[in-house]
C-alpha positions in Angstrom: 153.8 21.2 89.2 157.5 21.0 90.8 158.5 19.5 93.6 159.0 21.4 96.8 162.7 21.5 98.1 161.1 21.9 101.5 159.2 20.2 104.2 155.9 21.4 104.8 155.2 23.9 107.1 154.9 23.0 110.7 151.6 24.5 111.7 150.0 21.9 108.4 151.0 18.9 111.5 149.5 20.7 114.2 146.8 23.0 113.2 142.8 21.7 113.9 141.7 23.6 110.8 144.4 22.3 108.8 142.9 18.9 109.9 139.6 19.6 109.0 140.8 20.6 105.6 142.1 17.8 105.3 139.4 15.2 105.8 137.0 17.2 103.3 139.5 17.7 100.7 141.7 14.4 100.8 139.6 11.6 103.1 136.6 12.2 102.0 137.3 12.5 98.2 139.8 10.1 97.4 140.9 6.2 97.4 141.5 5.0 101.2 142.4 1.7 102.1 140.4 -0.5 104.4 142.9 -3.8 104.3 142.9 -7.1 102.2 140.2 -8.8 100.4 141.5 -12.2 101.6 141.1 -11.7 104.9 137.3 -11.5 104.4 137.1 -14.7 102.2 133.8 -16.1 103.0 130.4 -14.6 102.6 129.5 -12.3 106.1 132.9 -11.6 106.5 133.3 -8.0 107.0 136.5 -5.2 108.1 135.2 -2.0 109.0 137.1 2.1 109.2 135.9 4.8 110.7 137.4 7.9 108.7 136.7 11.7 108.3 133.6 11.0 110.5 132.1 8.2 108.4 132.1 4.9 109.7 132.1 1.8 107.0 132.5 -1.5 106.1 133.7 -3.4 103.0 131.2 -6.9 103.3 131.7 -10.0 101.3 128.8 -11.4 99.6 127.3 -14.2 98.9 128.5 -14.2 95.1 131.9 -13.3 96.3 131.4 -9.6 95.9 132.3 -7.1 98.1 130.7 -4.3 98.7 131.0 -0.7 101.4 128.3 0.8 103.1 127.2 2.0 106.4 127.5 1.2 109.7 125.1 3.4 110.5 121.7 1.8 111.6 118.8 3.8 109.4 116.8 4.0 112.8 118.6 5.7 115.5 121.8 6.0 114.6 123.3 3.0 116.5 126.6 0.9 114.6 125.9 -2.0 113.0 129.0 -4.6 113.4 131.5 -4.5 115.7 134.1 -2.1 115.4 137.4 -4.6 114.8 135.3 -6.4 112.1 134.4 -9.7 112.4 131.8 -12.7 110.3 127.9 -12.4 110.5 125.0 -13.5 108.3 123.0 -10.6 109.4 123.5 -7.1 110.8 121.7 -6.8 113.6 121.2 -3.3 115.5 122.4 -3.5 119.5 119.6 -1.0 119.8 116.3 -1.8 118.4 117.4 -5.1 117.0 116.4 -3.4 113.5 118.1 -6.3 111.0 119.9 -6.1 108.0 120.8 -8.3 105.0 124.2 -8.9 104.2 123.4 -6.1 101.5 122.2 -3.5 103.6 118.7 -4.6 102.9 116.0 -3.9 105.8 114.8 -7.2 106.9 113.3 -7.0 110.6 112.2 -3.9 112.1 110.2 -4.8 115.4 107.0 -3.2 115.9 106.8 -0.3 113.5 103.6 -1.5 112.2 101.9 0.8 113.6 103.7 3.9 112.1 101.6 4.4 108.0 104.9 6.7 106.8 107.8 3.2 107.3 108.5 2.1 104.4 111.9 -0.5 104.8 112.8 0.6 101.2 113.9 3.9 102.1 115.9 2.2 105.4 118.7 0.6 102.7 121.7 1.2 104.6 124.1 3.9 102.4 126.4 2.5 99.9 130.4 3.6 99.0 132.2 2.5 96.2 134.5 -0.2 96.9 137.4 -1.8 94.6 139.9 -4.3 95.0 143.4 -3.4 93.5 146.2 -6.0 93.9 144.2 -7.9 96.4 143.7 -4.4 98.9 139.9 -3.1 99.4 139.6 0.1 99.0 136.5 2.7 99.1 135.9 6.0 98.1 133.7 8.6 99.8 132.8 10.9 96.9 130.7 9.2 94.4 132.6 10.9 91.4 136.1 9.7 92.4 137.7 8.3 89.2 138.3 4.9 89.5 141.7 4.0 91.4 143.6 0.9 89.2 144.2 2.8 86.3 146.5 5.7 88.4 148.0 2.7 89.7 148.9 0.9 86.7 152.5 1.0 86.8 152.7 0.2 90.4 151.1 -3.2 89.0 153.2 -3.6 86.2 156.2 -3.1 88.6 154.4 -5.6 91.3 153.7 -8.1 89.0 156.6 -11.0 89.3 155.6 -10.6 93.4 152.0 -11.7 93.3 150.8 -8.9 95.4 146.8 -9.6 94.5 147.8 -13.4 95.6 149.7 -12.8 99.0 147.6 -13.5 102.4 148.6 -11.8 105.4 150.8 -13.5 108.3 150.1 -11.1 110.9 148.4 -7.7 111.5 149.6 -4.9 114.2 147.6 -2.4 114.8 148.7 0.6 116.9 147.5 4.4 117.9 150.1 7.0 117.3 150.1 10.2 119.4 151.6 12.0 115.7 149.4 13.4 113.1 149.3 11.5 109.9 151.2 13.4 107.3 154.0 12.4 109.7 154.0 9.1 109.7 153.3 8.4 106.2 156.5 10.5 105.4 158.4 8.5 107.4 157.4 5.0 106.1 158.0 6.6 102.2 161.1 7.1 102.9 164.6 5.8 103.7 167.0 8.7 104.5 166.3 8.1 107.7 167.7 4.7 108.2 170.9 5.8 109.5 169.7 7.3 112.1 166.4 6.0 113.3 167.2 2.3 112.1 170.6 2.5 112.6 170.4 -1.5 114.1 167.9 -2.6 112.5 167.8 -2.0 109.0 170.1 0.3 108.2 173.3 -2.4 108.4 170.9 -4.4 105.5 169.6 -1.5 103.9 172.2 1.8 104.1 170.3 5.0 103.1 173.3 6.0 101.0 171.9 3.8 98.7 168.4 5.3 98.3 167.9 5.8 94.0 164.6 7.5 93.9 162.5 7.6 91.0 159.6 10.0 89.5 156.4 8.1 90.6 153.5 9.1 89.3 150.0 11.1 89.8 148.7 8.7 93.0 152.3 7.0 94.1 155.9 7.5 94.8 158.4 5.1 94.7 162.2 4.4 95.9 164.9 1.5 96.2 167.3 0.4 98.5 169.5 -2.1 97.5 171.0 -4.0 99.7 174.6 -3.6 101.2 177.1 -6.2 99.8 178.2 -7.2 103.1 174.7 -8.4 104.4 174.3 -10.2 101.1 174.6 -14.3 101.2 174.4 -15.0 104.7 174.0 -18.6 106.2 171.1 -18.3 107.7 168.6 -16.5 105.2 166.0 -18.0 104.2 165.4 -19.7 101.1 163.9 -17.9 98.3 159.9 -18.7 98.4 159.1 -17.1 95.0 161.2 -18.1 92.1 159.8 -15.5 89.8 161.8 -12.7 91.5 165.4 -12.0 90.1 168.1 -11.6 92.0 167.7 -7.7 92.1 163.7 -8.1 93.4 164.6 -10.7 95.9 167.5 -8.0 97.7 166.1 -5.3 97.4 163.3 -3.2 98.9 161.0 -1.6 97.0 158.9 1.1 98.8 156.2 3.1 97.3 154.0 5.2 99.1 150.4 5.2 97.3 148.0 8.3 98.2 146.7 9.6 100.8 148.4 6.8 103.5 149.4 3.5 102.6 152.7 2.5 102.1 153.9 -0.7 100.6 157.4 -2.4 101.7 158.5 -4.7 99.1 160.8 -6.9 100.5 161.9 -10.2 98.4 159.4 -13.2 99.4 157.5 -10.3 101.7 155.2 -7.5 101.6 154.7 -5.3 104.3 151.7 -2.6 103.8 151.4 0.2 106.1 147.9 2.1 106.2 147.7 5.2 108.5 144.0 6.3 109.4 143.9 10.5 110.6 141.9 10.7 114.0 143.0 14.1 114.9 145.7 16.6 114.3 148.0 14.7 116.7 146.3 11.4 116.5 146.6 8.0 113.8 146.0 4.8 113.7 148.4 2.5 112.0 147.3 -0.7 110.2 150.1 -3.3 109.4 149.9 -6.5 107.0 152.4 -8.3 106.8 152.2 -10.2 103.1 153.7 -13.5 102.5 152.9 -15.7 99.4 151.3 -19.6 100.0 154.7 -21.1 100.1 155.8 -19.0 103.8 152.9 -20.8 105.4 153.7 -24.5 104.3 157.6 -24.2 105.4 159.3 -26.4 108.0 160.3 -23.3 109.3 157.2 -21.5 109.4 157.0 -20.9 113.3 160.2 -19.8 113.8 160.0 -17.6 110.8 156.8 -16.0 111.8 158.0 -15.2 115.1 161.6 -13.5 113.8 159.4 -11.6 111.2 156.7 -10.0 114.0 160.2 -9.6 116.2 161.9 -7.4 113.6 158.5 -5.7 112.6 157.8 -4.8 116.2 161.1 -3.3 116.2 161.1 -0.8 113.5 157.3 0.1 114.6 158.6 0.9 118.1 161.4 3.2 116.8 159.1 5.0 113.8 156.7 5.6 116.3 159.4 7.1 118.6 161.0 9.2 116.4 157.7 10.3 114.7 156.8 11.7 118.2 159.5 13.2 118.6 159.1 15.2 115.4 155.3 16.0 116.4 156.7 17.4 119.6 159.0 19.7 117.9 156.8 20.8 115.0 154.7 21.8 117.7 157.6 24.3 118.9 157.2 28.5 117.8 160.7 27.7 117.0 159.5 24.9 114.3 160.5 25.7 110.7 159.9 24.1 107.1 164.1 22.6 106.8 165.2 21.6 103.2 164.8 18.2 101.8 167.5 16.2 100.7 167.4 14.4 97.5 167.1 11.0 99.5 163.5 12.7 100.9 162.3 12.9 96.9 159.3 11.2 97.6 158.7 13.3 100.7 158.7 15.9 98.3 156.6 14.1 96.1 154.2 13.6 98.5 153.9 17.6 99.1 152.8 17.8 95.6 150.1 16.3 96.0 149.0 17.6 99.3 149.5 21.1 97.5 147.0 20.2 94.9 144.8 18.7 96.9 144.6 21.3 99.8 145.7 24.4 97.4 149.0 26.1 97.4 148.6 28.8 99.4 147.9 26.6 102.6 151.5 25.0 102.1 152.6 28.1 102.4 
């Protein structure tokens, strides 16, 4: 299939049913990310999504595993957890204080004795698959969904010399975008718009007339931007915290956007992932992790980096989001129309693709 040489059209941001397409055909068929495995290390640990109606979360066991199920209490209905995630031995219903194991096994359901037809084997809460690629949980709706690594093999073979499986998160942000998903996500993959909407941020570091994209593959895209000459070598960067990056890896970014919404920001020592969860037409929530490898927590410097880095993320955040709402406002316009991409937007175009075969090609039209 080629790649469009357009945006999409603008009713695809805008339209309910275009929406609800969406969350059958895409969310609740394919891989979505639900955040990092580290940041449920110990056994009750839990992080939790709530996506194309389904709410679930990814649990660490007791023999390390992690597992996604339901938050759905078998009973009545009620959530099990809380909704920001959180650490629990059991799960135990605010309702009926029904209680589950760790595994979504009944154990306690107060005075049901008296009803012959309970049977606490049948109240199992509902399992998802789960898997853990480069250290990011991930779970999948449809029970038939091919497994994810192996569609993102060469994203880990390109990864490799950063650790990405190995790096624990500094810092989250997590913010509620009045924009509907598809653009956002085509705004963190890619970097044409640097000179204008990062014009003082990143663009002096990162120019978009440097963009070199590449083809990507069936479940990613992927671009570079090296970084400008003049911003190279300056007294007060940091030292390099992982000496298996060359000099190329440590200037450069790196940004690939993996299907349906995350987008990874490779950035020398630094990762910054970008997950963007669909509410409605005109509503996501962003996730940020911000990545760093064992060494960024045991600097001398580790405060004062910490703070600069949340600073400068803060930053670009607070102009994506402005700009993204600007663009929701005018796709929302009779006047809106599908403009042509340039060939700095490739994996905008990309990313089209495999909306159209996903949603079918006559709804792109």
């Amino acid at each position: 299939m080629t790649e469009p040489r357009h945006a999409l059209p603008p009713r695809l941001h805008v339209d309910d049913a275009v929406h609800a397409l969406e969350l059958e055909q895409i969310f609740r068929r394919d891989w979505l990310c639900v955040g990092r495995a580290s940041d449920i290390a110990r056994p009750g640990d839990y992080l939790t999504i709530t996506i194309a109606g389904y709410s679930i979360m990814v649990v660490r066991q007791p023999n390390d595993a992690v597992i996604a199920m339901s938050r759905v209490c078998r009973h009545r209905g009620a959530l099990l957890g809380h909704a920001d995630g959180g650490t629990t031995s059991l799960f135990v219903c605010p309702y009926h204080h029904w209680t589950y194991t760790l595994d979504g096994q009944l154990r306690g359901a107060p005075a049901m004795g008296g009803n012959p037809s309970f049977d606490p084997k049948t109240c199992v809460l509902l399992r998802y698959r789960a898997e853990i690629w480069e250290g990011f949980v991930f779970i999948a709706i449809d029970p038939e969904r091919p497994a994810l690594a192996p569609r993102l093999q060469a994203v880990s073979e390109r990864a490799a010399a950063y650790g990405l499986a190995h790096l624990r998160t500094a810092f989250a942000i997590e913010e509620r975008w009045n924009v509907n998903w598809k653009i956002a996500v085509e705004n963190a993959s890619e970097s044409y718009h640097h000179l204008g909407v990062h014009s003082a941020t990143v663009q002096p570091a990162y120019p978009a007339s440097g963009v070199q994209c590449e083809d990507g593959g069936e479940g990613y895209n992927l671009h570079i931007v090296p970084r400008a000459p003049s911003a190279a070598g300056s007294d007060g960067e940091p030292a390099p915290l992982n000496p298996r990056l060359d000099e190329a890896q440590r200037t450069q970014l790196i940004i690939v956007g993996i299907y349906p919404s995350l987008v990874l920001v490779f950035a020398g020592d630094v990762v910054t992932s970008l997950a963007f969860v669909p509410e409605r037409a005109d509503s996501t929530v962003v996730r940020v992790h911000w990545l760093a490898p064992p060494a960024y927590f045991e600097s001398a410097d580790f405060e004062e980096r910490l703070a600069s880095d949340r600073l400068l993320i803060a930053s670009i955040l607070e102009e994506g989001r402005a700009c993204c709402l600007s663009v929701q406002q005018g796709l929302s316009s009779p006047d809106a129309v599908a403009g042509p991409l340039s060939p700095l937007e490739r994996p905008v175009a990309q990313f089209g693709r495999y909306l159209r075969h996903c949603l079918g090609a006559p709804i792109l039209k």
